[in-house]
VOLOLUM-82651 format. One record per residue: x, z, y of N, C-alpha, C in turn. Coordinates in steps of 0.05 Angstrom, whole numbers, padded with zeros to 5 digits, always signed. Layout:
BEGIN
XZYXZYXZY
...
//
This chain:
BEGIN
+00593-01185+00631+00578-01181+00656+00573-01152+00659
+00577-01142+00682+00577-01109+00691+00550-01113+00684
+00541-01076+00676+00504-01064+00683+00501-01071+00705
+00483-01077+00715+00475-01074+00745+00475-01054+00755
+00469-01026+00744+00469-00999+00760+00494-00987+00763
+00519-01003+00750+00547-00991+00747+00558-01008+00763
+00579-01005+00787+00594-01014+00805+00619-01033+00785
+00626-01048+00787+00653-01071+00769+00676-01050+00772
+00692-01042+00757+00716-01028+00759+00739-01048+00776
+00742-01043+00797+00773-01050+00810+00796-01032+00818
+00819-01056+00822+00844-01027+00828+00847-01034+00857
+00845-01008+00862+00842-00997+00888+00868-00996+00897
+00881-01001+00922+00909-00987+00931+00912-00981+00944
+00918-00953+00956+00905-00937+00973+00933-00936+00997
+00921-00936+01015+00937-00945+01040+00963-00920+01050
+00996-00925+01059+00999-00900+01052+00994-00874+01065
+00988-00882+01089+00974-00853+01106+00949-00847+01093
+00926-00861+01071+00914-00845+01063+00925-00830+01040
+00948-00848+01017+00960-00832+01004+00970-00810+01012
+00989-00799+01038+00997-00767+01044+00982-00761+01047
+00950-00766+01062+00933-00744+01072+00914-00732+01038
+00918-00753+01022+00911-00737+00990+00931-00717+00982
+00950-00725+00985+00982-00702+00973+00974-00680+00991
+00967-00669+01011+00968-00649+01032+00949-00642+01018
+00918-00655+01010+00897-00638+01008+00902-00628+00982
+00911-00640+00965+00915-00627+00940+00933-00604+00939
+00962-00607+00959+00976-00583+00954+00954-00555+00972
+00940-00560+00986+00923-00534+01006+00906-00519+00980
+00887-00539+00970+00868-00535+00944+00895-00521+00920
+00911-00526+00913+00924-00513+00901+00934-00485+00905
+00946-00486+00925+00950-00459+00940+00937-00435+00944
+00910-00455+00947+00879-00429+00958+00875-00419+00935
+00875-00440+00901+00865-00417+00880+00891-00405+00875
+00918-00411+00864+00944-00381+00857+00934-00357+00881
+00921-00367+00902+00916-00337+00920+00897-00324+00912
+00878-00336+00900+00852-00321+00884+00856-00311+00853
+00877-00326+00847+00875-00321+00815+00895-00291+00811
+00888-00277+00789+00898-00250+00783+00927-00248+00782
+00946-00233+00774+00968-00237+00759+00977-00233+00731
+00981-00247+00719+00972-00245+00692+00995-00221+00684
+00983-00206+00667+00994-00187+00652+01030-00188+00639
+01050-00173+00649+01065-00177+00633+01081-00179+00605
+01060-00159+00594+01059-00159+00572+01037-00171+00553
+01026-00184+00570+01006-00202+00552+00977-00186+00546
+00968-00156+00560+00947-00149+00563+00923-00160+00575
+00895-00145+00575+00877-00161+00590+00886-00169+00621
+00876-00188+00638+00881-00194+00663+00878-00170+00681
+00890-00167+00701+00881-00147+00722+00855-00146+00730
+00848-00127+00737+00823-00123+00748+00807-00123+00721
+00803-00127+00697+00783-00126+00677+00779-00101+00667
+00756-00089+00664+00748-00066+00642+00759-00065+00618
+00776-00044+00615+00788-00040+00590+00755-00035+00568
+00774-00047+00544+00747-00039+00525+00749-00012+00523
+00724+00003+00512+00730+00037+00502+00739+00031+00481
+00760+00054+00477+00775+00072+00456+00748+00067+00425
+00749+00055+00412+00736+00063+00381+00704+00055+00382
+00696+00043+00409+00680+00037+00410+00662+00015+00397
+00644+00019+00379+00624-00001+00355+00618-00021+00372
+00610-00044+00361+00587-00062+00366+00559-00046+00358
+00535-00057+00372+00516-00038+00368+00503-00059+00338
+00492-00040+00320+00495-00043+00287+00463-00049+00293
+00462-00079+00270+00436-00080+00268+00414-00069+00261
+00382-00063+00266+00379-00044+00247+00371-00058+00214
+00376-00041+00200+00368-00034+00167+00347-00055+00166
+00346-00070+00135+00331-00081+00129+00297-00068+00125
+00279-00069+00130+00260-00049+00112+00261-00051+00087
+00259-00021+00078+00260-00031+00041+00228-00034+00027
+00231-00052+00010+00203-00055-00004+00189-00038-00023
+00167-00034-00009+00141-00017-00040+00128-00034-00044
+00124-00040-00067+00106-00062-00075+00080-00045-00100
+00057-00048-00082+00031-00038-00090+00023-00052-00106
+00019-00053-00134-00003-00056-00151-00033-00056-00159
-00060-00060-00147-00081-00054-00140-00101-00058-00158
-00121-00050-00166-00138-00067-00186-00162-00085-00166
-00158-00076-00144-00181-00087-00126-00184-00075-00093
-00205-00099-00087-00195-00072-00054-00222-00059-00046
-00212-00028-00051-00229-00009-00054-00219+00015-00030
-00239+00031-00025-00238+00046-00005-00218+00074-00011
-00217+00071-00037-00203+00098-00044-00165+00088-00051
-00166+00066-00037-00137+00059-00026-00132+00057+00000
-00145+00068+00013-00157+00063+00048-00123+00079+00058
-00119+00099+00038-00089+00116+00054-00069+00091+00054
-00060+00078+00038-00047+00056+00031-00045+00037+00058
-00074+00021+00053-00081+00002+00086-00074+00016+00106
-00084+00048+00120-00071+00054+00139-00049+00055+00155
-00031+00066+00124+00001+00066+00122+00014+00043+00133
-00002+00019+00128+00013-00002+00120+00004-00017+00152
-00026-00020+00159-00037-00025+00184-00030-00010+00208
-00030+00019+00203-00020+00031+00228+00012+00029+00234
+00021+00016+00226+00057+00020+00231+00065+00044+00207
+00056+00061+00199+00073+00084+00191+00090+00086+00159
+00079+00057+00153+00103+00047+00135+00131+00039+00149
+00124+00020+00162+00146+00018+00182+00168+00039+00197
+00151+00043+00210+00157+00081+00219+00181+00094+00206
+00176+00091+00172+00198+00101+00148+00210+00083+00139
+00216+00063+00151+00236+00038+00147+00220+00021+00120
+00200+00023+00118+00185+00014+00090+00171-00013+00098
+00171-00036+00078+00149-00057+00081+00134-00061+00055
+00107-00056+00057+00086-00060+00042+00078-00087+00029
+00081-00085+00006+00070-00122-00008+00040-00102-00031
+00017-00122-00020-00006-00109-00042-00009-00129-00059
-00016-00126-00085-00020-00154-00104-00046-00142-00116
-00063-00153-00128-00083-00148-00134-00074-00156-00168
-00079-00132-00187-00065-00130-00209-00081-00109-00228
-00094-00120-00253-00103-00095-00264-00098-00073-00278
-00113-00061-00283-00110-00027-00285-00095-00028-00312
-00099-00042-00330-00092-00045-00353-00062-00060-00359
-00052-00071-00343-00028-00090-00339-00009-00080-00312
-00018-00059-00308+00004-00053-00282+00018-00028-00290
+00015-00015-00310+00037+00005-00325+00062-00001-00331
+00058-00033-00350+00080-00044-00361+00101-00057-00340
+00079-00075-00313+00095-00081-00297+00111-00068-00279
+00100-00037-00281+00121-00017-00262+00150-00013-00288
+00141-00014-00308+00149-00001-00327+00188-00030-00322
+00176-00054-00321+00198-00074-00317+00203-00076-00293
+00196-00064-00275+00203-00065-00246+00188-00087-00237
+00168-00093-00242+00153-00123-00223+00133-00111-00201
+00124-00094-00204+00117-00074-00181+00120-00044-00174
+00116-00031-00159+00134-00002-00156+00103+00020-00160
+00090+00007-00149+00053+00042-00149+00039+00031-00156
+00019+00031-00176-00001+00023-00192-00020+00043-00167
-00052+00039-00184-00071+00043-00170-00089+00064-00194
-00080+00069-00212-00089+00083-00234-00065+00092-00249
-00073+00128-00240-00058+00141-00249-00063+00149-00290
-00100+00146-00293-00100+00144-00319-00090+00118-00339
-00088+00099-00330-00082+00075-00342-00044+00083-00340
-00033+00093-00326-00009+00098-00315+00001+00117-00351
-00024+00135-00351-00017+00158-00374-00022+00148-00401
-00041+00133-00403-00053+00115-00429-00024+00101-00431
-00009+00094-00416+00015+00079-00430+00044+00091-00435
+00043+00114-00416+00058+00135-00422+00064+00155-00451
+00027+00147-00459+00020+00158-00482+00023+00147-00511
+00036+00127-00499+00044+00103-00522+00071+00100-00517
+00086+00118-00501+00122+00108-00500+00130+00099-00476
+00112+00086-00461+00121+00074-00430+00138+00102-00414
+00149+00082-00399+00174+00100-00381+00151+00101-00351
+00130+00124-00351+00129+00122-00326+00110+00143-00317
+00102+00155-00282+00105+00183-00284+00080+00186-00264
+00064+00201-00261+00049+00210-00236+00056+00220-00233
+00058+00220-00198+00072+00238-00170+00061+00241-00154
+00038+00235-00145+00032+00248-00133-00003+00240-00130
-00023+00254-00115-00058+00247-00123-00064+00244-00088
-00077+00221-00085-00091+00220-00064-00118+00242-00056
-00137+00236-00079-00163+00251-00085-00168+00274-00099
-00179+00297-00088-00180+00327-00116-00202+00324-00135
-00231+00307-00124-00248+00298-00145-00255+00261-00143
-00285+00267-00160-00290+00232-00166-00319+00226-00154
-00321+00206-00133-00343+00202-00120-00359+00172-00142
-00349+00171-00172-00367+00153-00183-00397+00160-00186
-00401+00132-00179-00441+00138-00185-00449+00104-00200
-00470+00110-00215-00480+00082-00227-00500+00080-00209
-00512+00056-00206-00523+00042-00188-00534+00015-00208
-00566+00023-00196-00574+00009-00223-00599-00020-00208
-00619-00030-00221-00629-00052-00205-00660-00031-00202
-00665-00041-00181-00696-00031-00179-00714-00024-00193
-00706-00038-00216-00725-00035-00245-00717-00012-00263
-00711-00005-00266-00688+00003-00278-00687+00037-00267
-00709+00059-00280-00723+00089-00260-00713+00104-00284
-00709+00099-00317-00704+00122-00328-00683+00110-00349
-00673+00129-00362-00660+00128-00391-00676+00110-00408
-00697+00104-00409-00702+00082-00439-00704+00058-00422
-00705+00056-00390-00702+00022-00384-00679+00022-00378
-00651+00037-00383-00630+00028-00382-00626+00017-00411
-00642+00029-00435-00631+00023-00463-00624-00003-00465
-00613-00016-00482-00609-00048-00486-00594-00062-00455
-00589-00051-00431-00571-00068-00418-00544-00058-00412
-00534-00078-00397-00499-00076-00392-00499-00065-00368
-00474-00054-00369-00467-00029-00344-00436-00043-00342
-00436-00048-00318-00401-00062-00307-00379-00042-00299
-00357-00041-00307-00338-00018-00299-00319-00030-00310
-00289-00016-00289-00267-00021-00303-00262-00007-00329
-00239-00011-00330-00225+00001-00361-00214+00016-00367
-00217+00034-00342-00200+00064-00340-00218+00087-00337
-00212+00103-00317-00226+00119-00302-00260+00117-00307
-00274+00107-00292-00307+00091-00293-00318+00090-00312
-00297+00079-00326-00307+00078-00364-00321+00103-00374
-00289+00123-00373-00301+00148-00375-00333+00162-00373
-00325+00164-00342-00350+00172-00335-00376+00156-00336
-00375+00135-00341-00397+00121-00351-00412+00121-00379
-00389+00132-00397-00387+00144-00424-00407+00164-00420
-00392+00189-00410-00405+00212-00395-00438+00213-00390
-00438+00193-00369-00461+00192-00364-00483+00184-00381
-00479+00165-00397-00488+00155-00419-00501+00181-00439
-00487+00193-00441-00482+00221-00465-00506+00231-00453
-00500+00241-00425-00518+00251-00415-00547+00251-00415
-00552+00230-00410-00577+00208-00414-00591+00220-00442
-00573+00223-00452-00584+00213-00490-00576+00188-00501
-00568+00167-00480-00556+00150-00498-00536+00150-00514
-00530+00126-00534-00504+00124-00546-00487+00097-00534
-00467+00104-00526-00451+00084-00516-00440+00055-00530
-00445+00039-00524-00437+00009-00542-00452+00007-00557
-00474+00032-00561-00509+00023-00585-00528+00014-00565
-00528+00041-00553-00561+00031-00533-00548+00016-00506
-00519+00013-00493-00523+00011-00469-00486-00012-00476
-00479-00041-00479-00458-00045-00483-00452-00046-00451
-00422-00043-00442-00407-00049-00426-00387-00075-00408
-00393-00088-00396-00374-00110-00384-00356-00092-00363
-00330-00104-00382-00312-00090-00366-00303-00119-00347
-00295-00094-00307-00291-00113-00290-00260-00108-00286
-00251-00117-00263-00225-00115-00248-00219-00094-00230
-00247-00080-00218-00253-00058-00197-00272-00049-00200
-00281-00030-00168-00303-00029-00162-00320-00052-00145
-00305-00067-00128-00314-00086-00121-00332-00109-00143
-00308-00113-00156-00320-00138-00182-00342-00120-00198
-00343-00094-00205-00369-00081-00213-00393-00094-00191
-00390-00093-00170-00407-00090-00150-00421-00128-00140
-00399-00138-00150-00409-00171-00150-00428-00169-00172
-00413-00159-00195-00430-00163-00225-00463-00154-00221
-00464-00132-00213-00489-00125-00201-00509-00142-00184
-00492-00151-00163-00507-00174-00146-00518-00196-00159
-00503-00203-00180-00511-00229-00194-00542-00223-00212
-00551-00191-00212-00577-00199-00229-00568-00197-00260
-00552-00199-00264-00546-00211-00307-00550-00180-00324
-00536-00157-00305-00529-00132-00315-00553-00116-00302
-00548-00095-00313-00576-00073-00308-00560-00053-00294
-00535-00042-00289-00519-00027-00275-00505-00029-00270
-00484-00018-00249-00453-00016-00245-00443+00014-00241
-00416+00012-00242-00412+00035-00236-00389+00033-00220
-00396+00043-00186-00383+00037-00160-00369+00068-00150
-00356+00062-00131-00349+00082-00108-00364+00074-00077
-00367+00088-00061-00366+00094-00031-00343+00075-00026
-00357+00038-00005-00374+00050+00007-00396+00024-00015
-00383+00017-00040-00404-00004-00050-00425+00010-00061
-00437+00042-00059-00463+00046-00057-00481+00034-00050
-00464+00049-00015-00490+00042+00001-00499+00019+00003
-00479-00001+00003-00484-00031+00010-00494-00038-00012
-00493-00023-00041-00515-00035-00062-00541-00029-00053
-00549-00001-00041-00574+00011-00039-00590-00012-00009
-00565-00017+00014-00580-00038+00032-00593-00057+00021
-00578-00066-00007-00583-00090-00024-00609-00087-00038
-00624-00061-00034-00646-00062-00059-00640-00048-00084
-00622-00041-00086-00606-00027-00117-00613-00007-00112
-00610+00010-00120-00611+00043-00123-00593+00062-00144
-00585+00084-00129-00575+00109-00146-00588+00113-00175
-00572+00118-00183-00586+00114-00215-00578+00146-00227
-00548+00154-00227-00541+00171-00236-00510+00188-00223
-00512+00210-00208-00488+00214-00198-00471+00219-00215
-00448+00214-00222-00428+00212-00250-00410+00232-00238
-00394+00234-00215-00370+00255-00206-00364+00275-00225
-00388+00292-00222-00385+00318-00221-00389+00319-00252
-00391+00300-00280-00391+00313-00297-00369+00315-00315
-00344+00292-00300-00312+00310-00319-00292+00316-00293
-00283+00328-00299-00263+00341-00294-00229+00321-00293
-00236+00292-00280-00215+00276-00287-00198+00272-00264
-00183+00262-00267-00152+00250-00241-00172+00226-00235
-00164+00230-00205-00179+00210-00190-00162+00201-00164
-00148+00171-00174-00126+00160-00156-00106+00179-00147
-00094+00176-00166-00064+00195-00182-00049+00165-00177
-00029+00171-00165-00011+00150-00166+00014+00149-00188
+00015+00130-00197+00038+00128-00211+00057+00117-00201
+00088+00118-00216+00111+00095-00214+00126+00103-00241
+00150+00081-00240+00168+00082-00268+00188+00109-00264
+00197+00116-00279+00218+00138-00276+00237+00122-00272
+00247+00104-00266+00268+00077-00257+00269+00092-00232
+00242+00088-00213+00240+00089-00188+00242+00120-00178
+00235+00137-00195+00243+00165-00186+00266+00174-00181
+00282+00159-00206+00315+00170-00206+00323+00152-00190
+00324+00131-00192+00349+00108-00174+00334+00106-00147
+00318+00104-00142+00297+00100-00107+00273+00121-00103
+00288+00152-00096+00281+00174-00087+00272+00166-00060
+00292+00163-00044+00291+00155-00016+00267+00148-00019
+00260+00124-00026+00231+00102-00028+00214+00118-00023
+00210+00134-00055+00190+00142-00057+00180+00168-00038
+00201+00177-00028+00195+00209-00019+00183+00196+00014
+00199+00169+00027+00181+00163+00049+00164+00144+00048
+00149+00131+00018+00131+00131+00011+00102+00151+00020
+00112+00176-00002+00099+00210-00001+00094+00214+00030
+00113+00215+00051+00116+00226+00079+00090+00206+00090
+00090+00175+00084+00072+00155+00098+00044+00165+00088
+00040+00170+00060+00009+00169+00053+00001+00194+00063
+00020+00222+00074+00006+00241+00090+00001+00240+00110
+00021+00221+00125+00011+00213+00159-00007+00197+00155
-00014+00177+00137-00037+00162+00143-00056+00176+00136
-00065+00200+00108-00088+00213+00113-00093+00231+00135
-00069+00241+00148-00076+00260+00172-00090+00236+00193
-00084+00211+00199-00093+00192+00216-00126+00196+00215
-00130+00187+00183-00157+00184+00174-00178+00215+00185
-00163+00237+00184-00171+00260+00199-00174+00265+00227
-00161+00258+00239-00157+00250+00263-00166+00241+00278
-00183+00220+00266-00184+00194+00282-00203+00184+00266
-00237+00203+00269-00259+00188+00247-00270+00168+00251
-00275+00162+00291-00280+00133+00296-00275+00115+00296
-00241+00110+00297-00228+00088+00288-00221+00082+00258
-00223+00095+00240-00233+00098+00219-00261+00089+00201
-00276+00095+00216-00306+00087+00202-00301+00062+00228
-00291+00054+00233-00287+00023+00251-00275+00010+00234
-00250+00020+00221-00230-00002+00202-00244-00002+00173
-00263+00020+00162-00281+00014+00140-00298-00003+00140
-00313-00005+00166-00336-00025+00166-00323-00052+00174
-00304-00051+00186-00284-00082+00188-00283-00090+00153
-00263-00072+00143-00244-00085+00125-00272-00084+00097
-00286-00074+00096-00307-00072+00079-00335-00088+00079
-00338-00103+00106-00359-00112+00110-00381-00099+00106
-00388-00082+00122-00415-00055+00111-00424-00055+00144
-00444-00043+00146-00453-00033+00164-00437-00006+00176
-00440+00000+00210-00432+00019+00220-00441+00050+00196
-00472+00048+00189-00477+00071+00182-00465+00076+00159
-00457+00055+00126-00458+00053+00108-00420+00060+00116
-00411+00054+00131-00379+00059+00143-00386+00099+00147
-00397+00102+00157-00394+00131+00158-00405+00151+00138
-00423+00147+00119-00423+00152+00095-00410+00155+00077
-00395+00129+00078-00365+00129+00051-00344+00145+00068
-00337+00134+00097-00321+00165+00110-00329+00198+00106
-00349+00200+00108-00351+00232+00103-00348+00227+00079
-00362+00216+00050-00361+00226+00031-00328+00225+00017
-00303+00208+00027-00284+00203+00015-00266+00241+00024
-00285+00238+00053-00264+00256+00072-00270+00291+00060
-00286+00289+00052-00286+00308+00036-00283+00318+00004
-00268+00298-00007-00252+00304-00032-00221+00294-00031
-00210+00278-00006-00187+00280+00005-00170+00299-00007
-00145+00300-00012-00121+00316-00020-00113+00332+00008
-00105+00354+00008-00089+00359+00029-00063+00367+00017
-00051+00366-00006-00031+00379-00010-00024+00359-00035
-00034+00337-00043-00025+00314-00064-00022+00321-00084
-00018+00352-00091-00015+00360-00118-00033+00351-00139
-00016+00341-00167-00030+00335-00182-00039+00356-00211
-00059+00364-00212-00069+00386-00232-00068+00383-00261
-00050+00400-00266-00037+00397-00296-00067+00401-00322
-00082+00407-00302-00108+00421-00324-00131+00390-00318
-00133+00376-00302-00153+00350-00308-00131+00332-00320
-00098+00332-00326-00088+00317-00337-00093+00316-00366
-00097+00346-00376-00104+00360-00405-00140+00341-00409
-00142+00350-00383-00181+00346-00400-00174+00312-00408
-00165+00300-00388-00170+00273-00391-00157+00271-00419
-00126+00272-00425-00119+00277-00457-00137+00283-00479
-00146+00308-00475-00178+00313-00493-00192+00289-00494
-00210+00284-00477-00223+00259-00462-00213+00229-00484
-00193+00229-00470-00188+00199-00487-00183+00200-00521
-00177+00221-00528-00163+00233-00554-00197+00224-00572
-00207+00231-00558-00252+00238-00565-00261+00207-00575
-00246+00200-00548-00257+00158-00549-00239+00145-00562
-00215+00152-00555-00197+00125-00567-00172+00139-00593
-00166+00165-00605-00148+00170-00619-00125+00179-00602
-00127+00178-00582-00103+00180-00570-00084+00218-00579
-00062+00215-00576-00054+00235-00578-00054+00261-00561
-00060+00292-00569-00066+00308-00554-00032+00327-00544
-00019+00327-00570+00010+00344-00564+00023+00331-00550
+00024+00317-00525+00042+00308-00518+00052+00331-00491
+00083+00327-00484+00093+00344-00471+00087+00332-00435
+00075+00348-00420+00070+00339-00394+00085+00328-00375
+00112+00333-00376+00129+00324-00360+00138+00291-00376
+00133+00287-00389+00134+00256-00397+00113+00237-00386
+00092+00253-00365+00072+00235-00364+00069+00237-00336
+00080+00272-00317+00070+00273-00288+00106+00281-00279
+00115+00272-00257+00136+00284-00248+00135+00282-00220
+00127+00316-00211+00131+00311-00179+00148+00331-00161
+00180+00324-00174+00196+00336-00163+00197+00325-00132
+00192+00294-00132+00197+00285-00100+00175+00306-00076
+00149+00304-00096+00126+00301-00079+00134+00341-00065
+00148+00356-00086+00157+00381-00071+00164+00383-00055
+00193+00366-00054+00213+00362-00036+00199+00364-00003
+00181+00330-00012+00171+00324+00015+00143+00348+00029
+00142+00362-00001+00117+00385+00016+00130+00406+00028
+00159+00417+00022+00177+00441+00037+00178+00430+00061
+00180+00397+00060+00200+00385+00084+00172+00383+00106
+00144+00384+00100+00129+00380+00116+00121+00412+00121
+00121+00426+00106+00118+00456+00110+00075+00454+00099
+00079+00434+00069+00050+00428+00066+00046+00452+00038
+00027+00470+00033+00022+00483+00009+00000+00503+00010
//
């Protein structure tokens, strides 16, 4: 049985005056297109009338993959703010670069640059502590010329003997130090009168604090201020009493020799993003108090105070590399003869300072 919407197929037989008047229309319709159609080439070239291709002319080439830097971090802290810019404002991009951050500690990201599982650590002394033991790997270049650490202690907590008997939170690098330092200072003795919980950052210093358990931390700008909104208070300004590397970047000497390129428009990004940070203090103390959760005012605080120990020229100082050597040699045994270029190499970071006309 037919669809209903489909007519039954029959044979038609078409009458023969309508048969010639089909033969006529088909030979006219025939006729009309050979009068429109080209003449095809005799030798088998394009048709008449077509645009020859150009002579040697490319397909237009895709662009380049971006190549990857993969950041290492111990935490997210303000004194990686050049990093976020780089990476937030386009100007990684910019240098054909794509940014991956992992949050990774200070103590375990030497080895992993060292096997290639990430490319820039976040601690250039943790970088040298393993250097100092044989690791393949180099500082190149310094974000910061000094150190804005300060301890930050609980309300209670006004002199040297009511710090005696509590815990002070800090990472395992840098902080330590100067928390050592500060300690000394005091009159205390370190790990007698005052033990230490070591954190992951400044941030996790700054939770540890919140929780009440510990009697201090020891933070950066801008988790001061937002300790001091909190009721905490300045306890002891630590900066100014060594003479240490303060966010010195590292990488493997893998990455120096075989991925220059990388690194050098790496170097080119973290100067355009600190010139940004210069540039541009409102939108800046805008992306601090975003990405930090702080208040407008507590955002322009940690901006001036970062913006004034800022690098302008990245060089890293062969004489706080020595003190810190001294420094650790005091606390931990570490060795003092070691030869400098096994620990800092900043042939790129030259390159890219002729090429910016920076010195």
């Amino acid at each position: 049985m037919p669809h209903p919407f489909v007519a039954p197929r029959r044979l038609v037989r078409l009458a023969p005056a309508l048969r010639a008047a089909a033969a006529a229309l088909a030979a006219l319709s025939l006729a009309a297109c050979a009068a429109q159609a080209p003449a095809a080439p005799a030798s088998g070239g394009p048709p008449a009338g077509a645009a020859p291709a150009a002579s040697g002319q490319a397909a237009t080439a895709a662009p380049p993959e971006p190549r990857l830097i993969r950041f290492g971090l111990p935490s997210l802290a303000l004194s990686y703010m050049p990093m976020y810019l780089a990476d937030e404002q386009g100007i990684f991009a910019q240098h054909g670069l794509r940014a991956e951050f992992t949050i990774m500690e200070t103590n375990i990201a030497p080895a992993a640059m060292d096997r290639g599982e990430t490319d820039i650590a976040g601690s250039g002394i943790s970088a040298i502590d393993y250097a100092l033991q044989g690791g393949d790997v180099r500082v190149f270049m310094r974000l910061f010329d000094q150190s804005p650490w300060t301890m930050i202690s609980r309300a209670d907590i006004q002199t040297a003997a009511d710090l005696r008997g509590q815990v002070v939170a800090t990472s395992a690098s840098t902080p330590r130090l100067f928390a050592i330092a500060g300690l000394r200072h005091l009159g205390l003795i370190p790990d007698e009168d005052v033990r230490f919980m070591t954190v992951g950052g400044t941030a996790a210093a700054y939770a540890a604090l919140l929780s009440n358990q510990i009697g201090a931390a020891v933070v950066t700008p801008p988790f001061d201020s937002k300790a001091k909104s909190q009721g905490y208070r300045e306890f002891l300004f630590l900066g100014n009493l060594l003479a240490l590397p303060y966010v010195d970047l590292p990488t493997s000497k893998a990455n120096l020799d075989q991925r220059p390129d990388v690194i050098k428009d790496t170097i080119r990004s973290l100067f355009e993003a600190m010139r940004w940070w210069r540039d541009r203090p409102d939108e800046t103390i805008a992306a601090i108090a975003t990405k930090f959760e702080v208040s407008p005012s507590e955002a322009k605080d940690a901006y001036d105070t970062f913006t004034r120990i800022m690098t302008k020229t990245g060089d890293v100082e062969e004489e706080s590399i020595r003190v810190y050597i001294e420094t650790a040699s005091q606390v931990s045994g570490a060795r003092r003869d070691v030869p400098l270029d096994s620990l800092v190499d900043t042939r790129l970071l030259h390159e890219v300072q002729a090429e910016l006309g920076i010195k």
